[in-house]
C-alpha positions in Angstrom: 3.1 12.8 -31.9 3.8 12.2 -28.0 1.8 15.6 -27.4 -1.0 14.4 -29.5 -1.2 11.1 -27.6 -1.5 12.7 -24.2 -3.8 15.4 -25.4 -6.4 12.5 -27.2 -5.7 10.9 -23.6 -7.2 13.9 -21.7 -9.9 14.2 -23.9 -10.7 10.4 -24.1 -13.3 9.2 -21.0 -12.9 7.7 -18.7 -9.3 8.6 -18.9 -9.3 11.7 -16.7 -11.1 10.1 -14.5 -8.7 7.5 -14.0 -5.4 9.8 -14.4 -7.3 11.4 -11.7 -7.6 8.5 -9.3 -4.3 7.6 -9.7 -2.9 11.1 -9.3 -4.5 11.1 -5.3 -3.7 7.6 -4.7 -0.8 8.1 -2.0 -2.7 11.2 -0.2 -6.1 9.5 -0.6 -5.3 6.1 1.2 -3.5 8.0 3.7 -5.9 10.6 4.8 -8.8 7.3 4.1 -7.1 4.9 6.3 -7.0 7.4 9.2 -10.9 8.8 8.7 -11.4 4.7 8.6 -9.5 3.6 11.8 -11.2 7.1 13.8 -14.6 6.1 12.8 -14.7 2.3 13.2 -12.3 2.3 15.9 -10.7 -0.9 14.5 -7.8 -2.2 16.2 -6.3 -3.7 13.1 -7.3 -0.5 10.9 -5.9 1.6 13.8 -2.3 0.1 13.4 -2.9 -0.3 9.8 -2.8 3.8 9.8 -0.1 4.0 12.5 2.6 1.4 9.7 1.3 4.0 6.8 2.6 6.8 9.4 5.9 4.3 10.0 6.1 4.2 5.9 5.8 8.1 5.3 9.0 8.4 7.7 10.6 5.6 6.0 9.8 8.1 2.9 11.0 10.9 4.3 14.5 9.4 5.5 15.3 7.4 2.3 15.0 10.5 0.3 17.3 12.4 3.0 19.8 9.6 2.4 19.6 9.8 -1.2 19.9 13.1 -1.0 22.9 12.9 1.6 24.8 10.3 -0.4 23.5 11.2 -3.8 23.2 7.3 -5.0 20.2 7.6 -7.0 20.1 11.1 -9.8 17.7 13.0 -7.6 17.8 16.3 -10.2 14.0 17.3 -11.0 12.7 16.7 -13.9 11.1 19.3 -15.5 7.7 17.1 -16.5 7.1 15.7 -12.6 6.1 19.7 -11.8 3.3 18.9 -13.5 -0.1 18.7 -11.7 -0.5 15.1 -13.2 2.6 13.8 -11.8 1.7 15.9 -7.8 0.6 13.8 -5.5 -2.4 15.9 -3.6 -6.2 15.7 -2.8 -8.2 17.6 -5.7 -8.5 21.5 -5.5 -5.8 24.1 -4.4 -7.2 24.8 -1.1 -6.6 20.7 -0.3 -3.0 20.9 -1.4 -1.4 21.7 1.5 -2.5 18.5 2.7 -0.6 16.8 0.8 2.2 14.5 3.3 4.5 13.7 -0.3 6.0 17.4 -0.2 5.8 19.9 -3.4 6.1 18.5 -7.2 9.2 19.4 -8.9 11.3 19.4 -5.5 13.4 15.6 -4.9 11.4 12.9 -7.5 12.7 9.9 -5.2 11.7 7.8 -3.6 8.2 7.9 -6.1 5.6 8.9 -3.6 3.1 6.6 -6.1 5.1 3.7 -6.7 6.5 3.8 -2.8 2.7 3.4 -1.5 1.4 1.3 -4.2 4.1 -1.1 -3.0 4.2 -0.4 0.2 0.4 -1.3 0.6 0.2 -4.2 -1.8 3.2 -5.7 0.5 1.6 -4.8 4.1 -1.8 -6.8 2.9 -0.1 -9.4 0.9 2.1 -10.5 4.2 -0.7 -10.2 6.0 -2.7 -13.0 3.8 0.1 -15.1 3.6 0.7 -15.2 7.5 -3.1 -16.0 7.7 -2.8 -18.6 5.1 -4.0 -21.9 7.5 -6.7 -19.4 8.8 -7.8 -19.5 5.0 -7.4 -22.9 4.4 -9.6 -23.8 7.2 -12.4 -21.8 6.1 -12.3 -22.5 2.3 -12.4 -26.2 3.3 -15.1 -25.6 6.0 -17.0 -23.3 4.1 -16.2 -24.0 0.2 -16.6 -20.2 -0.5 -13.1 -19.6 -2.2 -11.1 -18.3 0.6 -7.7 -20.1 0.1 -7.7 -18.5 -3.0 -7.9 -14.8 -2.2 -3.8 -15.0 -1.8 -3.8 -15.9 -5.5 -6.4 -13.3 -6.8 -5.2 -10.7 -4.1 -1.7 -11.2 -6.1 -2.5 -11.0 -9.2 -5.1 -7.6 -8.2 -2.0 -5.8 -6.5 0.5 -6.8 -9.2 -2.0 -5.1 -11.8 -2.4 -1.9 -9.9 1.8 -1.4 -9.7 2.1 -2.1 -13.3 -1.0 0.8 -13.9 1.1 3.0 -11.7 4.4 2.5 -13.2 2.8 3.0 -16.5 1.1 6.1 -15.5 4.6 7.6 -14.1 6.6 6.5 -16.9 3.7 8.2 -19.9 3.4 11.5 -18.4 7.4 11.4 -17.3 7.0 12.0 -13.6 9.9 9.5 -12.6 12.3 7.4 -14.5 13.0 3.6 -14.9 15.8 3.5 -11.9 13.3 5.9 -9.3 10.6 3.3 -10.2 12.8 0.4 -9.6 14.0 1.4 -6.1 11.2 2.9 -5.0 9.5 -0.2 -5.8 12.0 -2.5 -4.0 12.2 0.0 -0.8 8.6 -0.2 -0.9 7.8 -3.7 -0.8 10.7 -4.5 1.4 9.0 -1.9 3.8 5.6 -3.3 4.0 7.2 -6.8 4.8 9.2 -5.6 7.7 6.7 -3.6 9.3 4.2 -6.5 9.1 6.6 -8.7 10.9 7.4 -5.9 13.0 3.8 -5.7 13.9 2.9 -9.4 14.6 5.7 -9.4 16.8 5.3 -6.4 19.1 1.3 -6.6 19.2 0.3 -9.8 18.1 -1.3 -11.4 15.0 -4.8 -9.5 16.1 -2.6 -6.4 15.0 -2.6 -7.0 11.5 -6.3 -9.2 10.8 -7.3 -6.6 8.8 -9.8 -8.8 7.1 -11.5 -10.5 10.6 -10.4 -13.7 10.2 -10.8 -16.0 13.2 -7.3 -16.8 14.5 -5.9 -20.2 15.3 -5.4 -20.6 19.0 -3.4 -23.7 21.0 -6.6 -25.1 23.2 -4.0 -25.3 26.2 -1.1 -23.5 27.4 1.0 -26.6 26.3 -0.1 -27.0 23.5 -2.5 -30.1 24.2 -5.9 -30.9 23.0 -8.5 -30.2 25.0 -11.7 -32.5 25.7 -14.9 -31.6 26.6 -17.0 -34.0 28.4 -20.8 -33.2 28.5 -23.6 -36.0 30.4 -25.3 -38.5 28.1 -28.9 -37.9 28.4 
């Protein structure tokens, strides 16, 4: 029955197309972040690439510390070596570009579900700390823009549960690698945004161009701006 399923699901489109998508995720917004910070030279995108950089090594040394202390079952499961569940750019000669490592080698952290949450967290913080930014300009401008933190929620929450659901039907992780990899994800994205806004500023992490909030004076004040009566 369960082979049945996934083979009407491969034949079924726009299924492939979509197992596809989510198959390249993590390598995709990696290797598309970077080709977008090079060629817009965007200050925001720029360190947007450099935190997913910061995430790969947080990656990289939770899964040497899982594999160190052996907290989590790290054994691989015979169904993650499957191309489905390999996160890698489409085709065998764009494989090696792939900054997750081989299938079938340590399935934790999730290299899906750790981006997924790692990116939905990064852009959610960085909504929230613009939130009077927001305010300002769906009050000014009435075009809905306190309210992107609210659709921006429910959009990111809807792509994890489509990548959880995807890992767990073709059996590339289980329910506790999900889990973890979920929390170590979203815990990371928060921290590095702070970590961002403090060491270069709230400029740092505008990835959507916001105009910032500034104090008029250097304490603080209000400033006045006389101009002659004509």
């Amino acid at each position: 029955m369960e082979g049945a399923l996934r083979q009407l699901t491969d034949e079924l489109w726009p299924v492939p197309l979509i197992v596809e998508v989510l198959r390249i995720f993590p390598d995709a917004t990696f290797w598309g972040v970077g080709v977008l910070a090079a060629s817009t030279l965007s200050y925001s995108y720029g360190v947007f690439f450099a935190s997913l950089v910061e995430a790969l090594g947080i990656f990289y040394l939770t899964r040497m510390a899982n594999n160190t202390i052996g907290i989590i079952n790290a054994n691989p499961n015979p169904d993650s070596a499957d191309r489905k569940c390999k996160s890698s750019l489409s085709g065998n000669s764009m494989e090696s570009v792939s900054v997750f490592g081989e299938p079938g080698q340590i399935p934790f952290p999730s290299s899906h579900i750790f981006m997924i949450s790692f990116i939905s967290s990064y852009m959610l913080s960085t909504l929230i700390m613009f939130k009077e930014e927001l305010d300002i300009l769906g009050n000014t401008y009435g075009e809905g823009y306190d309210s992107r933190i609210f659709f921006s929620v429910s959009a990111f929450c809807i792509i994890m549960f489509i990548g959880m659901c995807y890992r767990l039907f073709f059996k590339c992780d289980g329910f506790v690698v999900i889990a973890v990899s979920l929390f170590v994800g979203i815990l990371s994205g928060v921290l590095v945004v702070q970590q961002n806004n403090l060491l270069f500023g709230l400029e740092s992490i505008n990835l959507l161009g916001v105009p910032i909030l500034r104090s008029r004076t250097a304490t603080g004040s209000e400033l006045y701006v006389c101009s002659s009566i004509s």
